[in-house]
N, C-alpha and C positions, 0 to 999 in steps of 0.2 A: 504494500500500500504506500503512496509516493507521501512525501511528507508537507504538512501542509506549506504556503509561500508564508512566510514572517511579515515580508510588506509585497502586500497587493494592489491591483492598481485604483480600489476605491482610494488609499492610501496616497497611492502617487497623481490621484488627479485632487484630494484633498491639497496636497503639499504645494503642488502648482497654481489651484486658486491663492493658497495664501500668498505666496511669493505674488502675483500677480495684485494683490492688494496692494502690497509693501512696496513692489515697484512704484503703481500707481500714486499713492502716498507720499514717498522721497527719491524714487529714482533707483535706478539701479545703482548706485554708489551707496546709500545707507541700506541695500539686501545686505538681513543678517541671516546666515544660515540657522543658528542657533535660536534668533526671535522665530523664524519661518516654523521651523521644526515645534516649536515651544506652541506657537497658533494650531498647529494643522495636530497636536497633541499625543509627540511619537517625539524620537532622537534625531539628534543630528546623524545619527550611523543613516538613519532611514536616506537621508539625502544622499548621502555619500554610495551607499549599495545602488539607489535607484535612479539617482544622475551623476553620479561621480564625483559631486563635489558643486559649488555652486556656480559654475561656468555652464555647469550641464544644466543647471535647475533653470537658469535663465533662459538657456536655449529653447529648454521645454515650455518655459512661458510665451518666447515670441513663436514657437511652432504652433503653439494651443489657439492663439489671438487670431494669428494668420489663418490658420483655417479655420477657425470660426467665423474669421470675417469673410474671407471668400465662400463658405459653403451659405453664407446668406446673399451674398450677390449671385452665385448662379441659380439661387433657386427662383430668380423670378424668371416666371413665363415669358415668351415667345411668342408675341401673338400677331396679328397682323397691323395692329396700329402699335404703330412702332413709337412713336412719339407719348403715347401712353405706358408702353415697356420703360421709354427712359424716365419717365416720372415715378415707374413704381419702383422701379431698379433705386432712384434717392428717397424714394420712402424706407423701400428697406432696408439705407445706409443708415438714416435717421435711425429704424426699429431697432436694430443691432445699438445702436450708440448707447440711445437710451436705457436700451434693457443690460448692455455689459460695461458702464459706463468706466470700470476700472482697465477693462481691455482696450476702450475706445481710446483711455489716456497712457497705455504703454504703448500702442502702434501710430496713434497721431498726436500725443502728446510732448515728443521730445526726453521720456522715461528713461528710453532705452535706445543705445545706437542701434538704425539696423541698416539693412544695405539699402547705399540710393540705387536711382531709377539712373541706369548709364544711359548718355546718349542714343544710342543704338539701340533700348529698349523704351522710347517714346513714340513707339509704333503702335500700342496693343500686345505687341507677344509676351510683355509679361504679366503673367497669370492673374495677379492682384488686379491690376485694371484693364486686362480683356475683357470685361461684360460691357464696361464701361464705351471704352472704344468701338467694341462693337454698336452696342445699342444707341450711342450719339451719330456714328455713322448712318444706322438705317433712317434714323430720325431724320438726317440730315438731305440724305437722297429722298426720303421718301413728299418732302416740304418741296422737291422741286426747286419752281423760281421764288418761293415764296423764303428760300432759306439764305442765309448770309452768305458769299463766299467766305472760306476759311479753311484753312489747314485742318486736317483732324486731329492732328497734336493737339493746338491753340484749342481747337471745339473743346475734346476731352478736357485738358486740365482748366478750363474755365469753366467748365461745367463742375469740376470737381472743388475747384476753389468754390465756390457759392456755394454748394452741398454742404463742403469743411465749416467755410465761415460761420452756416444758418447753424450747425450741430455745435458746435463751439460755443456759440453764443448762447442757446438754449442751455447749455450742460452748464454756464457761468454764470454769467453775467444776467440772463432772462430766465433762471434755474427757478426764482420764486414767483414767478406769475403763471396763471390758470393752466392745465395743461388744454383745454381746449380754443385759448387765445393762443397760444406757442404752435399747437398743432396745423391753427387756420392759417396765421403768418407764417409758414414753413410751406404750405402747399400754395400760399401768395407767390412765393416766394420760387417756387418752382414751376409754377405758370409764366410770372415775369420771363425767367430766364427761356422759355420755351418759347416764349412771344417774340425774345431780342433776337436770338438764332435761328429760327424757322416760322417767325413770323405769326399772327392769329391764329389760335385754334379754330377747327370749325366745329368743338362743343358749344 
């Protein structure tokens, strides 16, 4: 009979939400292994067996973030109004932000270093903002004459800058007002932008 595992991975995904608080909190410069371990209510050995030590723990923080946040961007639909895909596609950056407000601030907060976007990856091919790229493109063609010229680069990250700003804003700064005033000003707000680049909807 095989013997049971000592630390398993309720364990090791408890240890990563904390680490992931503490990030969010002070940065990854004040992760303590020993405060992390002391929260998540196990040893520092636990760390050390199941990331190696706290280089690993971090890693497992921005892996966990990452694909949290990408397995919420591809989940939106594909449907044939494409311009409606790009609006849900920034609701559901909003819904994520909201609901994991600690991860929103290790991956766009400045928390934690991670790897920039190289030149040569402001195309779309990298993973994180392919939904993005894509879904501003169809948007983009599908507006015809009614759409701005522009680079899809420039499309994308101004599309994404406005998304960042309106999420930032709510999570700080507009954190104590109604959540159905924040809610209305955020899809204002994502109308505007759909109005500047592709011109009136015909909802």
């Amino acid at each position: 009979m095989p013997r049971p595992r000592l630390y398993d991975d309720a364990l090791r995904s408890r240890l990563v939400t904390c680490a992931t608080e503490a990030i969010a909190t002070g940065g990854v410069e004040s992760l303590s292994v020993r405060a992390v371990a002391a929260s998540a209510g196990t040893s520092t050995n636990a760390i050390y067996t199941l990331f190696g030590g706290r280089d690993g723990l971090v890693d497992a923080v921005v892996a966990t973030v990452g694909a949290s946040f990408l397995a919420e961007q591809v989940a939106v639909p594909r449907t044939a109004d494409a311009r409606g895909d790009l609006l849900e596609l920034g609701r559901a950056y909003r819904r994520w932000a909201l609901a994991h407000p600690e991860m929103y601030a290790v991956m766009f907060g400045g928390r934690v270093h991670l790897p920039e976007l190289a030149p040569g990856k402001m195309d779309g091919s990298e993973e994180a903002i392919r939904p993005l790229f894509e879904l501003a493109a169809r948007a983009h063609e599908a507006a015809g004459p009614s759409a701005r010229p522009v680079e899809p680069a420039v499309l994308a990250m101004s599309i994404w800058g406005v998304v960042h700003g309106a999420v930032m804003l709510e999570l700080t700064a507009l954190a104590g007002q109604p959540d159905t005033w924040r809610s209305a000003l955020y899809e204002r707000q994502m109308e505007m932008m759909g109005e500047f680049w592709f011109g009136p909807s015909e909802r």
